[in-house]
SEMARLUM-674521 format. One line per 5 residues: number of its first residue (from 1); their letters; for each residue x, y, z of N, C-alpha, C. Coordinates in pm, whole numbers, padded with zeros to 5 digits. Example, Ala and Ser with C-alpha at 12.3 -4.5 7.8 and 13.67 -1.06 7.14 Angstrom:
<rs>
1> as> 01319:-00569:00780:01230:-00450:00780:01320:-00330:00780  01285:-00225:00708:01367:-00106:00714:01290:00003:00787
</rs>
This chain:
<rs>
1> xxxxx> 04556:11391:-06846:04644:11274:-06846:04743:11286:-06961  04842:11285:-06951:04926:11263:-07059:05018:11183:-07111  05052:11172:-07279:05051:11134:-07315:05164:10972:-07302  05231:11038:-07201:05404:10929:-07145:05263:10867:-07002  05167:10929:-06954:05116:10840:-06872:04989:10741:-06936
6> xxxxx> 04953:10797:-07026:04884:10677:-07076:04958:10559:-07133  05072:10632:-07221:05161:10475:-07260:05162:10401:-07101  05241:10449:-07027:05231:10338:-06936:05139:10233:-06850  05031:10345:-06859:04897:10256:-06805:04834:10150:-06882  04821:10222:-07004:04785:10106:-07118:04838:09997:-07086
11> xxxxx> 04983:09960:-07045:05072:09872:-07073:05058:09788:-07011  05026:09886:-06876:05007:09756:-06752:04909:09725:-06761  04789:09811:-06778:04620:09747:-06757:04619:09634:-06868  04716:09636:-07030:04697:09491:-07051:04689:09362:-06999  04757:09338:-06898:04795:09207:-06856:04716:09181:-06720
16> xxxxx> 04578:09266:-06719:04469:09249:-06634:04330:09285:-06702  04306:09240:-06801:04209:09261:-06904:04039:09211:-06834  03929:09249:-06855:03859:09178:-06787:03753:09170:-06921  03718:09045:-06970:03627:08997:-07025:03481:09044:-07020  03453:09178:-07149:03312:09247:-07112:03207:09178:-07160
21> xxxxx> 03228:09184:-07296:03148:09095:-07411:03213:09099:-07526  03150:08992:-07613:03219:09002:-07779:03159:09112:-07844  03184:09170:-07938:03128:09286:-08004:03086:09173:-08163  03165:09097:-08257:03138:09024:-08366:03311:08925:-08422  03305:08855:-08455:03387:08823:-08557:03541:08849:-08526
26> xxxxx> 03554:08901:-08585:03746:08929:-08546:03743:09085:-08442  03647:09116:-08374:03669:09221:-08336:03615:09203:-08148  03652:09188:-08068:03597:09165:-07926:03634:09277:-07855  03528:09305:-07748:03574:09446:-07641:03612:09304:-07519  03702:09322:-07502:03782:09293:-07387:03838:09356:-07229
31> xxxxx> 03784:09527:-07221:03745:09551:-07110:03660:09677:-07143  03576:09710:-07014:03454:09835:-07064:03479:09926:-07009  03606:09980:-06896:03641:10121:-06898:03553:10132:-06756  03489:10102:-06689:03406:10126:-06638:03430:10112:-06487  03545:10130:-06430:03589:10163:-06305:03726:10226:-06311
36> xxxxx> 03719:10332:-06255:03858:10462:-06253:03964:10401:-06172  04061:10325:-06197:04155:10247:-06138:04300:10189:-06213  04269:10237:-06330:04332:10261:-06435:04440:10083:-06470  04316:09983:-06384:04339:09849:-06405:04218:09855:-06524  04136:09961:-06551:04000:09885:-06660:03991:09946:-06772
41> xxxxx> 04076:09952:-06846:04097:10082:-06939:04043:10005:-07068  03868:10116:-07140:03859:10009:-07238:03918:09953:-07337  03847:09819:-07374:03980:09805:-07484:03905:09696:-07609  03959:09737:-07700:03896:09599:-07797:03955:09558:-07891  03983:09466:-07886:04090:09340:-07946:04067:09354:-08115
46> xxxxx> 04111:09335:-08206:04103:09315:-08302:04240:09189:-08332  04170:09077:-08387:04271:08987:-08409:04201:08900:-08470  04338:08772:-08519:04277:08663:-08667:04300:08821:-08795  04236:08751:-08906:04209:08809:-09013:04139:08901:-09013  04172:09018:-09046:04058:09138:-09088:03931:09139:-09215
51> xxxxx> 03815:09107:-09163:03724:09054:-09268:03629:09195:-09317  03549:09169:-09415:03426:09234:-09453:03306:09215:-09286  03250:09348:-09278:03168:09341:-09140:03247:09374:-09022  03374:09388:-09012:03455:09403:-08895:03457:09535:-08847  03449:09647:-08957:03455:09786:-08920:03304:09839:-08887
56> xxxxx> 03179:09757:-08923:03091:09774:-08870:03081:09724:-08744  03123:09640:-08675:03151:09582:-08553:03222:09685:-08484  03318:09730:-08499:03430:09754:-08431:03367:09953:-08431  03290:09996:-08480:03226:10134:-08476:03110:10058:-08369  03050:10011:-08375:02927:09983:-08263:03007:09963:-08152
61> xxxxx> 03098:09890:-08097:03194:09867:-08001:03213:10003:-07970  03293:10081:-08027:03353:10241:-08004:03230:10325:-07942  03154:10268:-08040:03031:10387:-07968:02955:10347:-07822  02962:10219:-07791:02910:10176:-07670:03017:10212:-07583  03134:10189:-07551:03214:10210:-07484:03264:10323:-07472
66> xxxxx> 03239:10451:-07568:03226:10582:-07502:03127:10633:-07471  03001:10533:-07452:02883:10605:-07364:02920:10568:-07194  03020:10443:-07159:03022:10400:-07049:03161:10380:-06955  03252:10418:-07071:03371:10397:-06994:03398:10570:-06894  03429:10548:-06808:03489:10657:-06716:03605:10726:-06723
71> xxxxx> 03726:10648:-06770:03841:10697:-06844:03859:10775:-06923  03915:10933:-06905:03921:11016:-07014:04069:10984:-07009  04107:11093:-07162:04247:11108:-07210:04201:11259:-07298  04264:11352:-07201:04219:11513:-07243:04067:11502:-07269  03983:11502:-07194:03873:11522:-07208:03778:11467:-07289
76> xxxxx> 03797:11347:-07363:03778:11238:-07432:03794:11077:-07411  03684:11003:-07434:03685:10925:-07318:03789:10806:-07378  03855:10697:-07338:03996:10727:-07336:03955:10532:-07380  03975:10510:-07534:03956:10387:-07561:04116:10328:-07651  04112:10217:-07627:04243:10106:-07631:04222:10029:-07757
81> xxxxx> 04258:10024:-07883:04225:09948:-07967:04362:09885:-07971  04363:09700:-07950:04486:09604:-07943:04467:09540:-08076  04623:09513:-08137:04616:09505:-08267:04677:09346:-08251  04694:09268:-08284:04714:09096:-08293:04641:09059:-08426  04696:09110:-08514:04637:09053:-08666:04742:09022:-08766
86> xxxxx> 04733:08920:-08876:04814:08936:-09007:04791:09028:-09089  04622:09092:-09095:04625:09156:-09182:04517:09092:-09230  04448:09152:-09348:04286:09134:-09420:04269:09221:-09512  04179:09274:-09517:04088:09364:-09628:04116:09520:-09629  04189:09541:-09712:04231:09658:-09698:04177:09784:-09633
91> xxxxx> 03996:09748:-09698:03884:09880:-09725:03851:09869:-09598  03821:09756:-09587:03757:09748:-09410:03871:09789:-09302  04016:09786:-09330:04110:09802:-09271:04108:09978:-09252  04077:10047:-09311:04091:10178:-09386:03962:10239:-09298  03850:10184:-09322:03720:10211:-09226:03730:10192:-09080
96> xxxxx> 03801:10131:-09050:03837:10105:-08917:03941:10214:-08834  04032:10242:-08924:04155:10348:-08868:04073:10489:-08893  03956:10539:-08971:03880:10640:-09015:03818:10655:-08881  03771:10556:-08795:03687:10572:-08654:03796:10548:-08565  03900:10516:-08578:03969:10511:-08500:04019:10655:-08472
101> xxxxx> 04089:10740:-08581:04110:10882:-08588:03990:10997:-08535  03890:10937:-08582:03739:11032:-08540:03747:11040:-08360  03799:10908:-08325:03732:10883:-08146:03845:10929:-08072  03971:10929:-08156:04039:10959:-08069:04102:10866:-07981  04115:10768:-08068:04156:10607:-08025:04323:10558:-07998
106> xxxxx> 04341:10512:-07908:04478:10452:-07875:04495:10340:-07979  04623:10334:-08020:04665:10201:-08059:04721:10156:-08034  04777:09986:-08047:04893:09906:-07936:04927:09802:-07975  04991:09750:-08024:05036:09641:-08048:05150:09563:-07908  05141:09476:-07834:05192:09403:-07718:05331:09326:-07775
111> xxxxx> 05402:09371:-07683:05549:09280:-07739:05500:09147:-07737  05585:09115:-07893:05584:08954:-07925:05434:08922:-08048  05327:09034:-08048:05222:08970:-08089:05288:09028:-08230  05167:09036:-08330:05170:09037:-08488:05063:09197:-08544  05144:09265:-08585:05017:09354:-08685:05120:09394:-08826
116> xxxxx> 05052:09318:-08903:05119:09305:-09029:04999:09340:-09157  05073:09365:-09280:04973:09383:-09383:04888:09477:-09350  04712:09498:-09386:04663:09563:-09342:04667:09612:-09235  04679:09549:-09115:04667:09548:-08970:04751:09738:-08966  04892:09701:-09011:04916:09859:-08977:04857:09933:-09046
121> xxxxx> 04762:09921:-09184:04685:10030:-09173:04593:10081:-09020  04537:10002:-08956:04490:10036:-08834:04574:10100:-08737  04704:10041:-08745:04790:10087:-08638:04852:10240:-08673  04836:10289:-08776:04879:10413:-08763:04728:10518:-08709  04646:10459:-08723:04574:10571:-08741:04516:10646:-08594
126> xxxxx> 04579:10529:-08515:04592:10542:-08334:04618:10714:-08307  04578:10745:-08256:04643:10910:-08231:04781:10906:-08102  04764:10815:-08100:04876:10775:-07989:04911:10588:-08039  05028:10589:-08063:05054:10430:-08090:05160:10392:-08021  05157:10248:-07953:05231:10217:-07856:05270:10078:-07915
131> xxxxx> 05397:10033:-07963:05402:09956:-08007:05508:09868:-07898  05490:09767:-07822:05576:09654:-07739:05689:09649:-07780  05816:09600:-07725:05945:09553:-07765:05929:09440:-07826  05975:09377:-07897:05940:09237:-07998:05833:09222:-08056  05761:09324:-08088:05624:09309:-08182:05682:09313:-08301
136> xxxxx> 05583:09220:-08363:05631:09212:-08550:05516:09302:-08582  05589:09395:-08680:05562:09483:-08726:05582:09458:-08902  05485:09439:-08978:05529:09320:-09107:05464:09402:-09291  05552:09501:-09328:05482:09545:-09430:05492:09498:-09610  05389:09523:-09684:05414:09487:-09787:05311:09551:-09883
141> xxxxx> 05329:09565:-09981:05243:09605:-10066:05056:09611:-10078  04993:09713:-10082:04816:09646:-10055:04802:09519:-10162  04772:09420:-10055:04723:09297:-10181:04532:09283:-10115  04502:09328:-10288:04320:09363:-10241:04260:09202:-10291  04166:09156:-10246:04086:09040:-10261:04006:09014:-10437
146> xxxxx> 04024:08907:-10475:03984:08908:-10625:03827:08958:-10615  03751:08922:-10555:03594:08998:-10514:03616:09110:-10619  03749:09206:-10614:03735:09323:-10608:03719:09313:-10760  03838:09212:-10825:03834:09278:-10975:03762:09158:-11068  03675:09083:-10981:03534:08980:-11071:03514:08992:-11139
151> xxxxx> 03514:08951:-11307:03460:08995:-11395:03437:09120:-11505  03614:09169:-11457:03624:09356:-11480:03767:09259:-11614  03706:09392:-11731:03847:09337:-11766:03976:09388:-11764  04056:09338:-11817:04216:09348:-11765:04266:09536:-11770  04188:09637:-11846:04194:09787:-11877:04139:09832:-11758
156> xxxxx> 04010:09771:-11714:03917:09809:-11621:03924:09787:-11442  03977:09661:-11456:04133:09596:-11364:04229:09672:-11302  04298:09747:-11386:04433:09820:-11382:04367:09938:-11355  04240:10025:-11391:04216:10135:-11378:04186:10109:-11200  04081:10028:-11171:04059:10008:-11005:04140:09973:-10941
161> xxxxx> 04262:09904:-10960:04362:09903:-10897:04429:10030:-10878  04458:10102:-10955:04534:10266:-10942:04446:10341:-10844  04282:10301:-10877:04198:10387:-10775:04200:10322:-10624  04227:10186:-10601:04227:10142:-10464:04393:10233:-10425  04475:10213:-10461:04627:10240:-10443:04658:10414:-10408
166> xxxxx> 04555:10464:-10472:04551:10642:-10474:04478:10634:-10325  04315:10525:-10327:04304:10551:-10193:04407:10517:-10075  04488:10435:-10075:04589:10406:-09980:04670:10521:-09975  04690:10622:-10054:04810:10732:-10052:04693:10827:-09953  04586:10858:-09986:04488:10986:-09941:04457:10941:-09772
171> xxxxx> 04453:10772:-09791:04464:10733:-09595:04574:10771:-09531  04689:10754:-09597:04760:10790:-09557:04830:10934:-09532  04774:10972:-09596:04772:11150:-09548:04662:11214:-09493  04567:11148:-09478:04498:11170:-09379:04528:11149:-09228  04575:10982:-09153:04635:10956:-09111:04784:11020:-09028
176> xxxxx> 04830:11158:-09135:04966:11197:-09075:05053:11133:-09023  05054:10986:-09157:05145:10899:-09117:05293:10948:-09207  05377:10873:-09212:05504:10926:-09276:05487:10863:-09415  05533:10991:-09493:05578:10912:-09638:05662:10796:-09640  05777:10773:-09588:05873:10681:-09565:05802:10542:-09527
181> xxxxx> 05705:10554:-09470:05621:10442:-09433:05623:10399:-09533  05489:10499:-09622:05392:10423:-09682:05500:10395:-09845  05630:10471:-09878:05733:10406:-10005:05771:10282:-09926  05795:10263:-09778:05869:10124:-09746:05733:10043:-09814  05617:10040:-09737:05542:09976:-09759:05506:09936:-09926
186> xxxxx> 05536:10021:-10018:05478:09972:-10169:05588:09964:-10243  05752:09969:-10152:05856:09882:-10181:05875:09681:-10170  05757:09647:-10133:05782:09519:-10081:05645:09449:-10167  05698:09358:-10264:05593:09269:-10332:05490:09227:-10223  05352:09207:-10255:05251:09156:-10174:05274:09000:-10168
191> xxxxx> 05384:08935:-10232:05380:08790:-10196:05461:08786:-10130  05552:08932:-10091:05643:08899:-09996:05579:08968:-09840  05709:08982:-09748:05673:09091:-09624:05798:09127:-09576  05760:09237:-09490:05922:09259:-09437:05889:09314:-09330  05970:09243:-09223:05976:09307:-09041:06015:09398:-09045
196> xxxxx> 05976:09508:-08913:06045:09595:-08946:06159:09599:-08797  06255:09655:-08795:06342:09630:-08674:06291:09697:-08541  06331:09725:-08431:06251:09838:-08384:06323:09974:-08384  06422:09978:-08434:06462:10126:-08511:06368:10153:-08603  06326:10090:-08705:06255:10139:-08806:06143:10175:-08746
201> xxxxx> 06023:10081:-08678:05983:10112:-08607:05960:10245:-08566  06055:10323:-08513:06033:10439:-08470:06080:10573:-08581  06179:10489:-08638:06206:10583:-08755:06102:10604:-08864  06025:10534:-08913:05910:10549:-08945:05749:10620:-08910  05772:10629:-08778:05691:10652:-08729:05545:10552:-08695
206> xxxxx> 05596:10432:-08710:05500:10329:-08663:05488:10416:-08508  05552:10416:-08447:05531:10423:-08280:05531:10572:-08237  05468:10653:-08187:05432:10783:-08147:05303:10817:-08132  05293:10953:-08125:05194:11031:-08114:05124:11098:-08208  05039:11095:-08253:05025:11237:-08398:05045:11404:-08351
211> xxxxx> 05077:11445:-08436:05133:11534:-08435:05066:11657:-08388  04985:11600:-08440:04800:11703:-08406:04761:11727:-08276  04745:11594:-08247:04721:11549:-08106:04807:11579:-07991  04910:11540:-08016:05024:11590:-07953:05004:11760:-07904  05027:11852:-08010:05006:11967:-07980:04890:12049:-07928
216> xxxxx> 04777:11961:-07938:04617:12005:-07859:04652:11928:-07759  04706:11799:-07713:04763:11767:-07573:04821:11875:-07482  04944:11937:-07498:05012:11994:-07481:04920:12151:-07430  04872:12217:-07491:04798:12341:-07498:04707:12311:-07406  04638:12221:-07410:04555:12190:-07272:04618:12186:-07185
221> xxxxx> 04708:12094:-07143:04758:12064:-07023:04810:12220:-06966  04905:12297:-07034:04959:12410:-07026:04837:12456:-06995  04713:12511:-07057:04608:12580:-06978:04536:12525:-06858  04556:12398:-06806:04541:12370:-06706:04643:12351:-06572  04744:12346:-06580:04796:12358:-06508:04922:12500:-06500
226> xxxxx> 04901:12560:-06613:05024:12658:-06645:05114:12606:-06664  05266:12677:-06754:05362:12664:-06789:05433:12560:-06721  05438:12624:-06604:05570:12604:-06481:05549:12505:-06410  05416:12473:-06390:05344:12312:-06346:05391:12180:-06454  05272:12215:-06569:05378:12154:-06664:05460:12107:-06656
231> xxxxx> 05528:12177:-06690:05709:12135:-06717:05759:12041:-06611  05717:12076:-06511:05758:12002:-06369:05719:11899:-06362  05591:11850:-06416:05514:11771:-06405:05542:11640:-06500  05615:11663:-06626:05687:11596:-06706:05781:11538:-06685  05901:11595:-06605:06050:11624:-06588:06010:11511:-06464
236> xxxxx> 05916:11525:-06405:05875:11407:-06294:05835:11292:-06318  05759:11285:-06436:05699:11167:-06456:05826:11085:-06543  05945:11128:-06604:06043:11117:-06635:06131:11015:-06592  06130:11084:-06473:06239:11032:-06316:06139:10967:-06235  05996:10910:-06224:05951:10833:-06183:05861:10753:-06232
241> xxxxx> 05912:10643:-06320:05815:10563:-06480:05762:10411:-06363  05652:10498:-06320:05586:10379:-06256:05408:10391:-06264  05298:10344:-06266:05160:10355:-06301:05137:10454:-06186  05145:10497:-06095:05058:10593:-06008:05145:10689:-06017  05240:10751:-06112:05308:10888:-06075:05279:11005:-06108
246> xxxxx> 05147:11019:-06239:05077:11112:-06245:04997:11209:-06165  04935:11139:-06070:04896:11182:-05950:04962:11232:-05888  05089:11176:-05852:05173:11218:-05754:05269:11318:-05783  05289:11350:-05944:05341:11421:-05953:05289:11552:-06007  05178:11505:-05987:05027:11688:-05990:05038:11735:-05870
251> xxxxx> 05054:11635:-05778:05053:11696:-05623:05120:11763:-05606  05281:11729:-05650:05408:11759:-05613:05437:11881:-05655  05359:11888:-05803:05418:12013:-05897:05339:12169:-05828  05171:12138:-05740:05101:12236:-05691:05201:12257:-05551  05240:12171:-05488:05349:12215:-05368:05415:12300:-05420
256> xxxxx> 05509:12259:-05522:05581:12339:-05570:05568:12475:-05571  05478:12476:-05672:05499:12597:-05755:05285:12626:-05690  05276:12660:-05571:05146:12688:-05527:05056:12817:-05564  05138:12917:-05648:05073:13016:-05714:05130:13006:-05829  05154:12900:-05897:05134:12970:-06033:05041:12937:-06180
</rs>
């Protein structure tokens, strides 16, 4: 399946979601993958505030739903993480995009909704991110929870702050998100925020593919269908942006090109 046909399926199977169960707290599975129709594609909501306990939620979720969903994406079973948050806890934010990267997880934010603050820490770490037309997209500086610096004094303070902030640089290169991001992002006071347009958006690299992924996409598909299929097979799905053209245009490309 690739990668211009999952954006589109994702897109549509949103707006036919089927209610599986709650997983905890700010984190719900909202469909279980579990009929090939590419109306049930799993998926699990993350929205409200990002709390302490959420990334333990949201890893038990991941792991149930790739024992049962049917949906692959390259040979991996093919899960939807929807982003509708302001934003929360950085660490837990950070633990969450860490399993998100491990599974091989979609990300998405729906035109019009919100993933701001932490939240795009989650949203980059999608190996594929699909971000809606009119989604607020809202960055600003990590602002970490006083919990963190209780009773530390003001030397001891400043030292864990540099160490939370170094971890935000090392997620983020882990991640193979863009530098440009993450200077916009620790350009903007934490009492402030800033939208981003949807040029930036893409100029940033909020919205794509990783790079990684992308190219083990690619190499598969090419060894499965060869070069010349491929190519055809793209150039089709191109010129026909509708949910069933993948199929149709595997068919089309073996007519084609029947030995090669």
């Amino acid at each position: 399946m690739s990668a211009l046909h999952v954006a589109r399926m994702v897109l549509v199977a949103a707006t036919i979601w089927i209610v599986a169960f709650p997983a905890a707290g700010d984190v719900r599975v909202m469909s279980n993958g579990t009929t090939q129709d590419g109306k049930n594609v799993a998926t699990i909501l993350i929205y409200r505030e990002i709390n302490q306990g959420d990334a333990a939620a949201f890893g038990s979720a991941v792991d149930t739903l790739s024992k049962i969903t049917v949906n692959k994406m390259n040979g991996v079973p093919l899960i939807i993480t929807e982003l509708d948050s302001k934003g929360g806890d950085v660490l837990e934010a950070e633990a969450i995009g860490r399993k998100i990267r491990a599974s091989f997880i979609v990300t998405r934010v729906m035109p019009n909704k919100i993933c701001a603050s932490a939240c795009v820490i989650v949203l980059v770490a999608g190996v594929q991110r699909i971000v809606g037309d009119g989604a607020h997209i809202g960055l600003h500086r990590p602002m970490f929870g006083s919990s963190y610096f209780a009773g530390l004094s003001a030397q001891d303070a400043s030292t864990k702050y540099d160490h939370l902030i170094n971890g935000i640089n090392s997620y983020f290169g882990e991640m193979r998100a863009s530098p440009d991001l993450l200077h916009t992002m620790m350009t903007v006071p934490s009492s402030s925020i800033k939208y981003l347009s949807d040029r930036e958006i893409d100029a940033l690299g909020v919205r794509g593919t990783d790079p990684a992924w992308d190219e083990y996409s690619e190499a598969g598909f090419v060894q499965k269908y060869g070069a010349t299929r491929w190519t055809f097979i793209k150039q089709c799905i191109h010129q026909r942006p509708t949910l069933n053209d993948f199929p149709t245009c595997e068919r089309r490309a073996y007519e084609q090109y029947p030995n090669n």
